[in-house]
C-alpha positions, 0 to 999 in steps of 0.5 A, spaced: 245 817 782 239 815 786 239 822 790 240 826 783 234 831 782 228 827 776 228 833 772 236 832 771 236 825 769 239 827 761 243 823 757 251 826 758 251 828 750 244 830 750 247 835 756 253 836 753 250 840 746 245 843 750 249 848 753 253 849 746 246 850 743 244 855 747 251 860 748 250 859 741 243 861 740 244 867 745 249 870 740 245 869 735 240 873 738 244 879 740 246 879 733 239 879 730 238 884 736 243 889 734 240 888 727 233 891 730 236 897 732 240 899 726 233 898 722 230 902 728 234 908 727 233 908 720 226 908 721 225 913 727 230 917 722 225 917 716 217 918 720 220 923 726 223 929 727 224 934 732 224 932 739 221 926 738 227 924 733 232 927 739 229 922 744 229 916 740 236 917 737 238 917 745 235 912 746 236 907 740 244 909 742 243 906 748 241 901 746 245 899 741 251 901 747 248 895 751 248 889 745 254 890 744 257 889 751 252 883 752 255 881 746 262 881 749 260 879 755 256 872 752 263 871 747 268 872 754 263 868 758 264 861 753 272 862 753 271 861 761 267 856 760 271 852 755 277 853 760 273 851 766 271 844 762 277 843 760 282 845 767 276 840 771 275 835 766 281 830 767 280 824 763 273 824 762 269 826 756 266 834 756 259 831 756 261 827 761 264 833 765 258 836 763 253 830 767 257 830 773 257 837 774 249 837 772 248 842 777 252 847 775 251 846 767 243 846 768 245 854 773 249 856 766 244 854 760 239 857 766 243 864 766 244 864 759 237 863 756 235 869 762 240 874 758 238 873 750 231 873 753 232 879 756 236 882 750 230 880 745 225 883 750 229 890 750 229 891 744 222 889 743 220 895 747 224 900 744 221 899 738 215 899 741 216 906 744 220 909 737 213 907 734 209 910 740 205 904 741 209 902 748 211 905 755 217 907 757 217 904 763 218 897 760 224 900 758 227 901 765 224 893 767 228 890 761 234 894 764 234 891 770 232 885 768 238 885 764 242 886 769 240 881 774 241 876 768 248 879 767 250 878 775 247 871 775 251 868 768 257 870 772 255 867 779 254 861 775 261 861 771 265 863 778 262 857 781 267 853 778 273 857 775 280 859 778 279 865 782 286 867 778 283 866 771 284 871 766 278 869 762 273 870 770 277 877 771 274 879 763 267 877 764 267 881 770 270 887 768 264 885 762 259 884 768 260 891 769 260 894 763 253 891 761 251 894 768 254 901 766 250 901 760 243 897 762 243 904 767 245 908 761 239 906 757 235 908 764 238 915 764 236 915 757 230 913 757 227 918 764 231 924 760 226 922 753 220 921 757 220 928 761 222 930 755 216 928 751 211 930 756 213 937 757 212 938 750 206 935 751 204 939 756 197 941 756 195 950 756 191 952 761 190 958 759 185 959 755 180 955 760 174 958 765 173 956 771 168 953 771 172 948 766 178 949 770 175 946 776 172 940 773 178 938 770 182 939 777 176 935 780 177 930 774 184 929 775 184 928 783 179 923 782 184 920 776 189 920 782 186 916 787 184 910 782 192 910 781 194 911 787 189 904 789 192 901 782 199 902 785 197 899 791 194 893 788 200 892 784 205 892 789 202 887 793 201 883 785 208 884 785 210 881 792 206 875 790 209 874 784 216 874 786 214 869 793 212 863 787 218 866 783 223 864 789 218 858 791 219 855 784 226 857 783 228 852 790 224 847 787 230 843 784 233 843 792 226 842 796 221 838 794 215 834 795 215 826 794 210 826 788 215 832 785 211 837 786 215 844 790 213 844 797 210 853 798 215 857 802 213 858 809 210 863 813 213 869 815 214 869 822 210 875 823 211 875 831 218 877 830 217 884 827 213 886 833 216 892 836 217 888 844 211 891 848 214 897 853 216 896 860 211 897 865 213 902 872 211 898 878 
């Protein structure tokens, strides 16, 4: 008990519901997400047309694609979760199995928070983009974070079910789904974005050269304030995911006063190329 993480420290019923709530509260969410995107439809259906509505369509479908397999993956991963609850916990209560098994419950509220969160985040920029007002760039990150969120509810709930467990193989096999469609809702969302600016490409035509020059002038600067923002953002991006990684491990290593030790230093020595020999 003395060795058990502080942030751990729950009483066994309050454990228990949590973890209850919170699939419950991931349905709840994909439902009101599949809602969303009915609305959506029927609203991009009314204001847009042509290949603007074309777009939308392909990409609201997608979407609506992807709720429904994260709705069958979230329904699968709670019968797996009542099957390993009752296969492990003998004659203790479920929150009692839920106590001693604290670790792996935290892993799985965890898992499922990150997937309706994800959810909800998707369709909040779908419906950014059908409004005009979002990017679809947004679109291609949320994908991916559903996918990522996807594989970690199944790592948690693999930890402790039977290899032959019919219920695992299901939420595998919906696993894969999830992913097949988060890629389609890329796909989508690229083919839609190059079909927008296509349409919206500038006519040059009717320009001097003189305006011609000053244009090309004013883009090439455009695309050197971009290419120094790219790389700006990369290293951004590099340091978000370090704290990301130190925080996640903050559970397993850290510091007397609670606070989470910072990862060590790469060793930069190791990456150098060995120095070539020297004839004598």
């Amino acid at each position: 008990q003395e060795l058990r993480p502080k942030s751990l420290d729950i009483k066994q019923e309050e454990l228990g519901d949590m973890v209850e709530k919170e699939m419950a509260s991931t349905s709840e969410a994909i439902e009101d997400c599949v809602r969303r995107i009915e609305e959506m439809m029927s609203q991009a259906r009314n204001e847009s047309s042509g290949v603007k509505l074309e777009v939308n369509e392909r990409i609201l479908n997608s979407c609506t694609d992807l709720m429904k397999a994260i709705r069958l993956l979230v329904t699968t991963s709670t019968n797996l979760q009542k099957e390993i609850v009752e296969s492990g916990r003998g004659a203790a209560t479920t929150q009692e199995f839920y106590a001693k098994n604290s670790r792996w419950t935290e892993g799985l509220i965890s898992a499922s928070k990150a997937v309706g969160w994800g959810a909800t985040q998707l369709v909040e920029s779908a419906d950014r983009v059908v409004l005009h007002t979002g990017k679809y760039e947004e679109l291609i990150v949320c994908s991916h974070e559903i996918a990522a969120s996807t594989a970690q509810l199944v790592a948690a709930s693999k930890v402790k079910a039977e290899k032959s467990s019919r219920n695992l193989a299901r939420l595998q096999e919906c696993s894969r789904n999830v992913n097949e469609m988060a890629a389609n809702v890329v796909a989508s969302t690229k083919s839609g974005q190059e079909q927008i600016e296509e349409k919206d490409t500038m006519d040059f035509s009717g320009m001097s050269l003189i305006k011609l020059k000053k244009e090309e002038m004013e883009t090439q600067v455009k695309v050197l304030e971009l290419e120094k923002r790219l790389e700006g953002e990369r290293v951004r991006l590099g340091e978000l995911r370090k704290q990301h990684y130190v925080l996640a491990g903050g559970c397993e290593d850290t510091a007397e006063d609670g606070e989470p030790r910072p990862a060590p230093a790469p060793r930069r020595g190791i990456l150098k190329k060995p120095p070539i020999a020297q004839k004598p």
